[in-house]
mmCIF file of the N, C-alpha and C atoms, coordinates in Angstrom:
data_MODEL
# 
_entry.id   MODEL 
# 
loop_
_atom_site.group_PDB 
_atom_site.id 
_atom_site.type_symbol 
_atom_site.label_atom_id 
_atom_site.label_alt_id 
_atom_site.label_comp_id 
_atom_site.label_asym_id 
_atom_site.label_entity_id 
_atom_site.label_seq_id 
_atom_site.pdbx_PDB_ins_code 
_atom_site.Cartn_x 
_atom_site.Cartn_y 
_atom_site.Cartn_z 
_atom_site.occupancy 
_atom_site.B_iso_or_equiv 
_atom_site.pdbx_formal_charge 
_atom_site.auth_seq_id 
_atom_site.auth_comp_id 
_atom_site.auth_asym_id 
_atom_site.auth_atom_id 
_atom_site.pdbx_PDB_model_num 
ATOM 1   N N  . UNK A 1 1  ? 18.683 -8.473  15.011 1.00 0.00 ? 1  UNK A N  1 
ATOM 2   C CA . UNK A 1 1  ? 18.175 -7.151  15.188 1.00 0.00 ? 1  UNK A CA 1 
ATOM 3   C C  . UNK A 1 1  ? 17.998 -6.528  13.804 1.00 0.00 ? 1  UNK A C  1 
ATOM 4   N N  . UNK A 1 2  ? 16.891 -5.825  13.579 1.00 0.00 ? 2  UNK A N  1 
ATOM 5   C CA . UNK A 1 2  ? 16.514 -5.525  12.382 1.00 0.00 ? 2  UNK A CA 1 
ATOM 6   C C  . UNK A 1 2  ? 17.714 -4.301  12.062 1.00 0.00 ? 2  UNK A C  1 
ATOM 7   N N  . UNK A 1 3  ? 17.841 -3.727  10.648 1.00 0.00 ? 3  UNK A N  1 
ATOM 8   C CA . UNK A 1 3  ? 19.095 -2.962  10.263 1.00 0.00 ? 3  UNK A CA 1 
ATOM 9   C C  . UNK A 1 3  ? 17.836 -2.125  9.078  1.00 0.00 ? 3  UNK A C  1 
ATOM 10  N N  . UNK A 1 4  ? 18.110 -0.972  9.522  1.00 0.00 ? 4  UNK A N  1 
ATOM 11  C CA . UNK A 1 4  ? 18.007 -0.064  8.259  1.00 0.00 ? 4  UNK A CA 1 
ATOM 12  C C  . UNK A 1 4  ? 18.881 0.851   7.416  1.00 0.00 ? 4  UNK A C  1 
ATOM 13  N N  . UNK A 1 5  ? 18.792 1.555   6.539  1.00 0.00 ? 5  UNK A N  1 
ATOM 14  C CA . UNK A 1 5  ? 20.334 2.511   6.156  1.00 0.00 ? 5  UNK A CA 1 
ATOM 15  C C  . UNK A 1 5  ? 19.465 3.289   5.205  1.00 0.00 ? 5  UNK A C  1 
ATOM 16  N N  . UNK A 1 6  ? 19.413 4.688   5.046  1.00 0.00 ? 6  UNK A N  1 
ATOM 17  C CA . UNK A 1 6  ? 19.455 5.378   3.903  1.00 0.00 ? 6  UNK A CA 1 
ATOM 18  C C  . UNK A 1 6  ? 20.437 6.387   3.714  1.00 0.00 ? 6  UNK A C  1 
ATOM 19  N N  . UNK A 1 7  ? 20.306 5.827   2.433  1.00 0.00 ? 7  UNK A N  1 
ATOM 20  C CA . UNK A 1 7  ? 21.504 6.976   1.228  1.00 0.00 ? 7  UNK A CA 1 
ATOM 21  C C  . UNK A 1 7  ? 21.051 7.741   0.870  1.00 0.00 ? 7  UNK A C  1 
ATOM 22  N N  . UNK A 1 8  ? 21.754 9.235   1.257  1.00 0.00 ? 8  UNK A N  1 
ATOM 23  C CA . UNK A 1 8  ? 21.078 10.216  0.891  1.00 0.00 ? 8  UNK A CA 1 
ATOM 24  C C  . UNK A 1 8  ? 22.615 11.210  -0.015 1.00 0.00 ? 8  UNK A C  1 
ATOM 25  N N  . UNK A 1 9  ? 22.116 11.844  -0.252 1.00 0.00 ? 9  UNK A N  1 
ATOM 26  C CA . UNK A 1 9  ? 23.318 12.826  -1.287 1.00 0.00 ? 9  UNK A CA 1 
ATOM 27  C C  . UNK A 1 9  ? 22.387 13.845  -1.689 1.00 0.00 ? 9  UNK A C  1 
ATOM 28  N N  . UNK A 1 10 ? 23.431 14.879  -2.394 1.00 0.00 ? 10 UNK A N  1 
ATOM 29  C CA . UNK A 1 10 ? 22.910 15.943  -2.938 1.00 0.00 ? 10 UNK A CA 1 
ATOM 30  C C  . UNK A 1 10 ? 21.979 15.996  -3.948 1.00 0.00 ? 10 UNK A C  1 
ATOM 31  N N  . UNK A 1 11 ? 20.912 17.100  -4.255 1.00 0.00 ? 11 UNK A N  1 
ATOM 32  C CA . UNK A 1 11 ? 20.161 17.159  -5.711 1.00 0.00 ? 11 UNK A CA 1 
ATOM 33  C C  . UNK A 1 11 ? 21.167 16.857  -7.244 1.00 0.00 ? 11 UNK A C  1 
ATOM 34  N N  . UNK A 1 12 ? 20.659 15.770  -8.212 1.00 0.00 ? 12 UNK A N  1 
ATOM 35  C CA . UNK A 1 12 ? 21.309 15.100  -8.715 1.00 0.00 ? 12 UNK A CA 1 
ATOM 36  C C  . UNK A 1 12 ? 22.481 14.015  -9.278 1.00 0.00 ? 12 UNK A C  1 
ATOM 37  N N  . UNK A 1 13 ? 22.295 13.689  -7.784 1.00 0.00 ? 13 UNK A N  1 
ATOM 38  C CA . UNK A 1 13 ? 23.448 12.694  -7.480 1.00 0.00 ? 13 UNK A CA 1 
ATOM 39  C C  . UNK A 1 13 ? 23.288 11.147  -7.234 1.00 0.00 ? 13 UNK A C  1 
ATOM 40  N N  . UNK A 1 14 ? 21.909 10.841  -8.121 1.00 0.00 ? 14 UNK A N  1 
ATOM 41  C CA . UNK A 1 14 ? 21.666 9.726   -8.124 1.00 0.00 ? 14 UNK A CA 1 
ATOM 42  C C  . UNK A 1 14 ? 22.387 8.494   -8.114 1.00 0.00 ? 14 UNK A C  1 
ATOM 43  N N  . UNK A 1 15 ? 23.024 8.335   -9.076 1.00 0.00 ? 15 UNK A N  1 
ATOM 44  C CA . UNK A 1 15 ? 24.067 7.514   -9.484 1.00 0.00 ? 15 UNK A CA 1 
ATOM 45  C C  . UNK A 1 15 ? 25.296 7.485   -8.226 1.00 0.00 ? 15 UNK A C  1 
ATOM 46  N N  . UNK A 1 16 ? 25.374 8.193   -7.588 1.00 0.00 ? 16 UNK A N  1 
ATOM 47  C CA . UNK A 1 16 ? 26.349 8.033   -6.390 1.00 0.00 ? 16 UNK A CA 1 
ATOM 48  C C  . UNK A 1 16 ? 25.591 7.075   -4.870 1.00 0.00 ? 16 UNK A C  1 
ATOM 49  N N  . UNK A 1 17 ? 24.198 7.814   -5.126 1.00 0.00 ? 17 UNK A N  1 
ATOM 50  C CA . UNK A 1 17 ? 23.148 6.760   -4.073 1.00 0.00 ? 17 UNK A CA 1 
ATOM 51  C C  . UNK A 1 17 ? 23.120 5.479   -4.407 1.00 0.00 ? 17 UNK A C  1 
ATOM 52  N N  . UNK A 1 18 ? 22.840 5.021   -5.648 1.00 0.00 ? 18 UNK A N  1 
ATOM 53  C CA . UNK A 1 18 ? 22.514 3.706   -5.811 1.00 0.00 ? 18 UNK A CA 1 
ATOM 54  C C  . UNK A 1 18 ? 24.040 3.129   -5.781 1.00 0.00 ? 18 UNK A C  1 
ATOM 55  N N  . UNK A 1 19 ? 25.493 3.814   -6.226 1.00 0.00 ? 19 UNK A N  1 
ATOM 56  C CA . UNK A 1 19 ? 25.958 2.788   -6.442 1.00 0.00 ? 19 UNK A CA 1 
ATOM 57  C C  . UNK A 1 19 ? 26.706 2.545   -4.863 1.00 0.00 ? 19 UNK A C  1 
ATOM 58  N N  . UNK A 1 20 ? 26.445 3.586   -3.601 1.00 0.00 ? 20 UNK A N  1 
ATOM 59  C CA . UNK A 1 20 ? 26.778 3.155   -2.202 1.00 0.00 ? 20 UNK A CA 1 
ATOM 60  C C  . UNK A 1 20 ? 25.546 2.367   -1.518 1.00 0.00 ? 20 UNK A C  1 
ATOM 61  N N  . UNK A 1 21 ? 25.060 2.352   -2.254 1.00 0.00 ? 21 UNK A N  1 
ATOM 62  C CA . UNK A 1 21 ? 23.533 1.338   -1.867 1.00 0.00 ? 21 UNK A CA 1 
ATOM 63  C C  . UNK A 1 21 ? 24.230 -0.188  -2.196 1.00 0.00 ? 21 UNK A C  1 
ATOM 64  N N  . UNK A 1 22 ? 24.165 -0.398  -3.613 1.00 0.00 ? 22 UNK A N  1 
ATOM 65  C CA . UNK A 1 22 ? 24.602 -1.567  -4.046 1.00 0.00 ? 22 UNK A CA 1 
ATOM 66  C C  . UNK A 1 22 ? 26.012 -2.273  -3.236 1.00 0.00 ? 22 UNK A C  1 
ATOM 67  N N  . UNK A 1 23 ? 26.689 -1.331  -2.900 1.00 0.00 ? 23 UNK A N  1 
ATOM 68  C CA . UNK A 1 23 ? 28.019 -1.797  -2.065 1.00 0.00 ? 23 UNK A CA 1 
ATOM 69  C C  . UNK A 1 23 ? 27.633 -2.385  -0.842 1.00 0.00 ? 23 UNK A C  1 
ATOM 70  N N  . UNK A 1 24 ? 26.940 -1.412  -0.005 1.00 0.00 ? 24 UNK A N  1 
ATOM 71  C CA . UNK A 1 24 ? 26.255 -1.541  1.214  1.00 0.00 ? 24 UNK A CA 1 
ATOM 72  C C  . UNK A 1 24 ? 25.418 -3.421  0.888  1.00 0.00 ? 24 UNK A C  1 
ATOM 73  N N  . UNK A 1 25 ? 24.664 -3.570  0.206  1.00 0.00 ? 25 UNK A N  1 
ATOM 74  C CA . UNK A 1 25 ? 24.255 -4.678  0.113  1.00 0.00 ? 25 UNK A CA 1 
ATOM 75  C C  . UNK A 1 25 ? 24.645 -5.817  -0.310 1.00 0.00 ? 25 UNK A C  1 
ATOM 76  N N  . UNK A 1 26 ? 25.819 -5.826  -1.466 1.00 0.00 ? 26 UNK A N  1 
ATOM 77  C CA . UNK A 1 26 ? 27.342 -6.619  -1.348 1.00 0.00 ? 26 UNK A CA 1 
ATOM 78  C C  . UNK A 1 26 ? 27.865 -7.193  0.279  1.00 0.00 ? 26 UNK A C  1 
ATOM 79  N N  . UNK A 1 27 ? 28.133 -6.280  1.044  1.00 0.00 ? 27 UNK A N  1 
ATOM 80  C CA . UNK A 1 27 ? 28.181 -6.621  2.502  1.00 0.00 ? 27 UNK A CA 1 
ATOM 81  C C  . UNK A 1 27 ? 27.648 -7.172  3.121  1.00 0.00 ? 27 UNK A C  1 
ATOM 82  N N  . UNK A 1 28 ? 26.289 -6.933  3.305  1.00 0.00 ? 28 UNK A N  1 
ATOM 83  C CA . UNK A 1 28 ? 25.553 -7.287  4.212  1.00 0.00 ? 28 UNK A CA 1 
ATOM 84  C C  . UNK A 1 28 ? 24.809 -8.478  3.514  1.00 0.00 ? 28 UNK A C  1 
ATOM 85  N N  . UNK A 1 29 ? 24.958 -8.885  2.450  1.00 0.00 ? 29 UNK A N  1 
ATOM 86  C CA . UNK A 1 29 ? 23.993 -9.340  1.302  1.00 0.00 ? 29 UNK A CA 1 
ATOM 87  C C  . UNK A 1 29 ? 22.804 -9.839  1.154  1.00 0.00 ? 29 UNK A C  1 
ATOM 88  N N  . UNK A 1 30 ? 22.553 -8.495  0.952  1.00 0.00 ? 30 UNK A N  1 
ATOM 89  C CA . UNK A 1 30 ? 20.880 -7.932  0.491  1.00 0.00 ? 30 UNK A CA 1 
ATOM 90  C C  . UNK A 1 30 ? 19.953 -8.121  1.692  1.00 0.00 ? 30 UNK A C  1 
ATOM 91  N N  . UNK A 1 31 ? 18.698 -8.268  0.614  1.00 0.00 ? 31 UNK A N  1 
ATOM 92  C CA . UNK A 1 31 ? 17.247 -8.243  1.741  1.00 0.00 ? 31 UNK A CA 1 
ATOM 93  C C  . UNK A 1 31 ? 17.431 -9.820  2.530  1.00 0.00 ? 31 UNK A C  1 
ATOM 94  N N  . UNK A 1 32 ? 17.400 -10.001 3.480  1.00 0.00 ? 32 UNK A N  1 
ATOM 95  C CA . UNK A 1 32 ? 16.897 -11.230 3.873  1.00 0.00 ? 32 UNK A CA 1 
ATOM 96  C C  . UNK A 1 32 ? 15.458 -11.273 4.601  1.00 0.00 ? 32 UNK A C  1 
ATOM 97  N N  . UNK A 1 33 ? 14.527 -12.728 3.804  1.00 0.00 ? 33 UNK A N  1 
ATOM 98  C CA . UNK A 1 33 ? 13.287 -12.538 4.026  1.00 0.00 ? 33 UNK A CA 1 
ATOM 99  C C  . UNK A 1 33 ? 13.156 -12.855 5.932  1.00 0.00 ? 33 UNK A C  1 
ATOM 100 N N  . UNK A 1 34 ? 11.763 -12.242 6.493  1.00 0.00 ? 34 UNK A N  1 
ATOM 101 C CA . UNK A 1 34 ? 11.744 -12.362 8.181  1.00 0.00 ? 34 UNK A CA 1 
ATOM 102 C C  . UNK A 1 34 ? 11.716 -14.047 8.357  1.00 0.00 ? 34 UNK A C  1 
ATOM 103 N N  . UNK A 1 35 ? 11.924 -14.304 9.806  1.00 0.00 ? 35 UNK A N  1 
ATOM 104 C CA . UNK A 1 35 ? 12.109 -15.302 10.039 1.00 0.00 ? 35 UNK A CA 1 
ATOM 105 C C  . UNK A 1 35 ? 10.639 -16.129 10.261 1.00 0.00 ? 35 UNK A C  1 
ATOM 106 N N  . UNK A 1 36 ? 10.204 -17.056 10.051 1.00 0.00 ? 36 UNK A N  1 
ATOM 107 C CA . UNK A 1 36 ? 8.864  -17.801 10.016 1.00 0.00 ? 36 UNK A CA 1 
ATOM 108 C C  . UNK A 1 36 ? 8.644  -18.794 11.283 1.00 0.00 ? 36 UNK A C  1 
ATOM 109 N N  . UNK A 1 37 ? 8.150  -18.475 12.321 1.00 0.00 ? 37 UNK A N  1 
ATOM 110 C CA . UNK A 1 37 ? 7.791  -18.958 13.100 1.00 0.00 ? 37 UNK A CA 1 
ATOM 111 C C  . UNK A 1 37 ? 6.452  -20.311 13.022 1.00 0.00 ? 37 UNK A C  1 
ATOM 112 N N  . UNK A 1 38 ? 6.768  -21.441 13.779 1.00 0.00 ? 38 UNK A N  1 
ATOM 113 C CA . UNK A 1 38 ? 6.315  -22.459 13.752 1.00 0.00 ? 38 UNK A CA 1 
ATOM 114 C C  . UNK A 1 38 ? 5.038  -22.233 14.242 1.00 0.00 ? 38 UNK A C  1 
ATOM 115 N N  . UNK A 1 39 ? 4.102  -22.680 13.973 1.00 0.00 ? 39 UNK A N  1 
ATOM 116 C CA . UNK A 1 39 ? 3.029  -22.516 14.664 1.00 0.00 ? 39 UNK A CA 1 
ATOM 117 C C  . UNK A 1 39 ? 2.058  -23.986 14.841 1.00 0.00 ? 39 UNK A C  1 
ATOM 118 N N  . UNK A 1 40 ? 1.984  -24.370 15.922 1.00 0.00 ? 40 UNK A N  1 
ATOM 119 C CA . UNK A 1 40 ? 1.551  -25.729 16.601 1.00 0.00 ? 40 UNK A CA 1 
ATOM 120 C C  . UNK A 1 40 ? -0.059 -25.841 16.752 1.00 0.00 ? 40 UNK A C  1 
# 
């Protein structure tokens, strides 16, 4: 099942988004490309 997530925070709080982003994708780890179906 597909998964999305956004990080959001206050005006200038960049550095707090990316680095619960980067954690978040530690976990789950990262993008994985879609699955490729065979075609006959």
């Amino acid at each position: 099942m597909p998964l999305g997530v956004q990080v959001a925070a206050i005006e200038y709080n960049d550095h707090l988004t990316i680095a619960v982003a980067e954690e978040i994708e530690k976990v789950f780890g990262g993008w994985v490309p879609p699955f490729k179906a065979k075609h006959n």
